[in-house]
C-alpha positions as CSV (number, residue, x, y, z in Angstrom):
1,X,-18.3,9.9,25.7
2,X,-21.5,8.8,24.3
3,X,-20.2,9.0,20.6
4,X,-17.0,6.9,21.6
5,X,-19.5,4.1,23.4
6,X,-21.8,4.4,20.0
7,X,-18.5,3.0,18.3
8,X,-17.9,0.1,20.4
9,X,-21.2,-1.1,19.9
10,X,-21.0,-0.9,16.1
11,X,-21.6,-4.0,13.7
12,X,-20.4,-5.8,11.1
13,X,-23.1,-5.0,9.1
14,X,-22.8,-1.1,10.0
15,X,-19.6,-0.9,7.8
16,X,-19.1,-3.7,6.0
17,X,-19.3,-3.1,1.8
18,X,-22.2,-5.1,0.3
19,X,-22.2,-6.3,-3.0
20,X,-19.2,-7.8,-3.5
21,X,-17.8,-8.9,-6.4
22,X,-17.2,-12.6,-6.0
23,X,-16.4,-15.9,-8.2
24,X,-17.1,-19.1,-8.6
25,X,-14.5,-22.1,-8.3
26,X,-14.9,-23.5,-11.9
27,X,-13.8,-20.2,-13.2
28,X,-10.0,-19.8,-14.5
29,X,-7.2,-18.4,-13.1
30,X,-6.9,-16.4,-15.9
31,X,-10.7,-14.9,-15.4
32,X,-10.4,-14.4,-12.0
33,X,-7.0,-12.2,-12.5
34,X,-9.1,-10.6,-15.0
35,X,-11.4,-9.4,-12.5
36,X,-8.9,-8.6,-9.8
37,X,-6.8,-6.4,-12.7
38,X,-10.0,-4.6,-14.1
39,X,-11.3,-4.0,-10.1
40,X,-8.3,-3.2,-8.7
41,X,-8.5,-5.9,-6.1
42,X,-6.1,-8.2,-4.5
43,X,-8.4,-10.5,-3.5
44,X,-11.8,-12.2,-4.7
45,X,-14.7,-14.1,-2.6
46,X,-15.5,-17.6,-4.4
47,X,-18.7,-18.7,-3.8
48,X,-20.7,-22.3,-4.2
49,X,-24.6,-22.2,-4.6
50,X,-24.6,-18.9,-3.2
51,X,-22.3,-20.1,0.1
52,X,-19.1,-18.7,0.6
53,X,-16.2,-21.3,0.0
54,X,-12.7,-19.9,-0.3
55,X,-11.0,-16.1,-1.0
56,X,-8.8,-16.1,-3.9
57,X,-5.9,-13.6,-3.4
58,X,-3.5,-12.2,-6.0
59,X,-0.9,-14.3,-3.6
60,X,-3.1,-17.5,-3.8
61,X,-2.5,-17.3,-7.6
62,X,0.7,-16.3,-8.1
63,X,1.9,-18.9,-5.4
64,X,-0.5,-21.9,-5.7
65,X,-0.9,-21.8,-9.6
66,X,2.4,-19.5,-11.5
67,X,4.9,-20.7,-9.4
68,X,3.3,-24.3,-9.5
69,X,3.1,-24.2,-13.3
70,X,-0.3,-24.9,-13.3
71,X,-2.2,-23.6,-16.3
72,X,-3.9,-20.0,-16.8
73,X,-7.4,-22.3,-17.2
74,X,-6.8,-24.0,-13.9
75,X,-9.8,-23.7,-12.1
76,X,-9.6,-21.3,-9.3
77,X,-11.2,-23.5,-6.9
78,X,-7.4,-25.5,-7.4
79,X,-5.6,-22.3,-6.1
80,X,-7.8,-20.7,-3.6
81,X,-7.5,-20.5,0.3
82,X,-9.9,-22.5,2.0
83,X,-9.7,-21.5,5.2
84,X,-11.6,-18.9,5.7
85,X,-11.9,-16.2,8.9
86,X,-15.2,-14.7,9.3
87,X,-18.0,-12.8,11.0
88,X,-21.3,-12.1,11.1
89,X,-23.3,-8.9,10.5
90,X,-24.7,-8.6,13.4
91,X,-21.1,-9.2,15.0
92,X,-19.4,-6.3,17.0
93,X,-16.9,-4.5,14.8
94,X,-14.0,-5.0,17.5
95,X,-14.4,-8.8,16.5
96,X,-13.5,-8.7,13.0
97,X,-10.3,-6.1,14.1
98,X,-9.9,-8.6,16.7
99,X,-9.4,-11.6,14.1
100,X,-7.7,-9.3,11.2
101,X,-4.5,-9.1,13.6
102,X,-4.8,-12.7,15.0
103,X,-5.2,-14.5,11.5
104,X,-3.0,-11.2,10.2
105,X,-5.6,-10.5,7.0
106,X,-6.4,-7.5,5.5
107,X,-10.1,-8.4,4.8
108,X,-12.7,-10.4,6.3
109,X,-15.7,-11.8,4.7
110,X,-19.5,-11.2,6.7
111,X,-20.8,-14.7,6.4
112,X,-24.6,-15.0,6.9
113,X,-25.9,-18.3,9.2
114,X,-26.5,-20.2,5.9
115,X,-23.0,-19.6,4.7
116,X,-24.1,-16.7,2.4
117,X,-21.7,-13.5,1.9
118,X,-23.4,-10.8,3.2
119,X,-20.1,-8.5,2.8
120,X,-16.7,-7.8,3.6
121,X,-14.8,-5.5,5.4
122,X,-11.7,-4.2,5.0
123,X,-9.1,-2.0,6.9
124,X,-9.9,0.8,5.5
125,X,-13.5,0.1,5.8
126,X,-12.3,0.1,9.7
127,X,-10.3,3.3,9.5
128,X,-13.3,5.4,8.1
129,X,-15.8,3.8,10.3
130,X,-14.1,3.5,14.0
131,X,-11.5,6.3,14.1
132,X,-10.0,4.4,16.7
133,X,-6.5,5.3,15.8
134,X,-5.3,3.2,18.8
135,X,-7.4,0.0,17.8
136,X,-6.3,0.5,14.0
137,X,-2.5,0.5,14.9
138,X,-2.6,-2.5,17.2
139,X,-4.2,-4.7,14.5
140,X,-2.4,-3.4,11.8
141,X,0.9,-4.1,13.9
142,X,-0.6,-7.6,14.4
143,X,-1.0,-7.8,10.5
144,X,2.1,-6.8,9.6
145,X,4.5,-8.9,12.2
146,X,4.8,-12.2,13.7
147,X,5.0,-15.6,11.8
148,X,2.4,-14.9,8.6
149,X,0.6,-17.8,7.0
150,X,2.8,-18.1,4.4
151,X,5.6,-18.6,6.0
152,X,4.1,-21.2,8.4
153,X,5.0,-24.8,7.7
């Protein structure tokens, strides 16, 4: 039991992957599809004077900017989300699982008090860490059904 109670308790910061690759608004679509292609990532932090101010997701692009007609050297900051659902490091893991199935995202950024990235975590960076199978099905459930922001109105 104590191993299982060591889990609950862990943070953000225990699992989250640091040094994220991240970009800044005034780059281009065009760069910042770049880096998702050569990273093999679907989604990028954009960050302002070192504060976290939007994700840009392969989605964001193709749906705010292709579809749109916008150009390739669109700024990103045009085509970004701006909402953006966080935590902090020294939050309890079961909090950022607990706001991947409410706001249904697959990452969350770890947001310092000044608005810094500190990290991210992903689901997998929940599956490795937790082995909560239980946990891990409920939010991935949570992810994967109901009304997603896309097709909100």
């Amino acid at each position: 039991m104590a191993e299982a109670s060591e889990k609950v308790r862990m943070r953000c910061r225990d699992i989250m992957t640091p040094n994220v690759r991240t970009a800044a608004g005034t780059m281009s679509i065009r760069e910042v599809a770049a880096m998702m292609r050569d990273g093999d990532m679907g989604s990028v932090p954009v960050v302002e004077d070192g504060r976290l101010i939007g994700i840009a997701t392969d989605r964001d692009i193709v749906v705010r900017a292709v579809a749109e007609g916008k150009d390739p050297e669109t700024p990103v900051a045009e085509a970004m989300t701006r909402e953006i659902f966080s935590v902090r490091p020294e939050d309890f893991v079961f909090e950022a699982i607990r706001m991947m199935g409410e706001k249904q995202v697959r990452r969350i950024p770890v947001v310092n008090a000044d608005g810094s990235l500190a990290g991210i975590i992903s689901m997998a960076d929940v599956a490795l860490e937790t082995e909560d199978e239980r946990e891990i099905a409920e939010a991935l459930e949570d992810i994967s059904t109901g009304s997603s922001f896309w097709s909100r109105k």
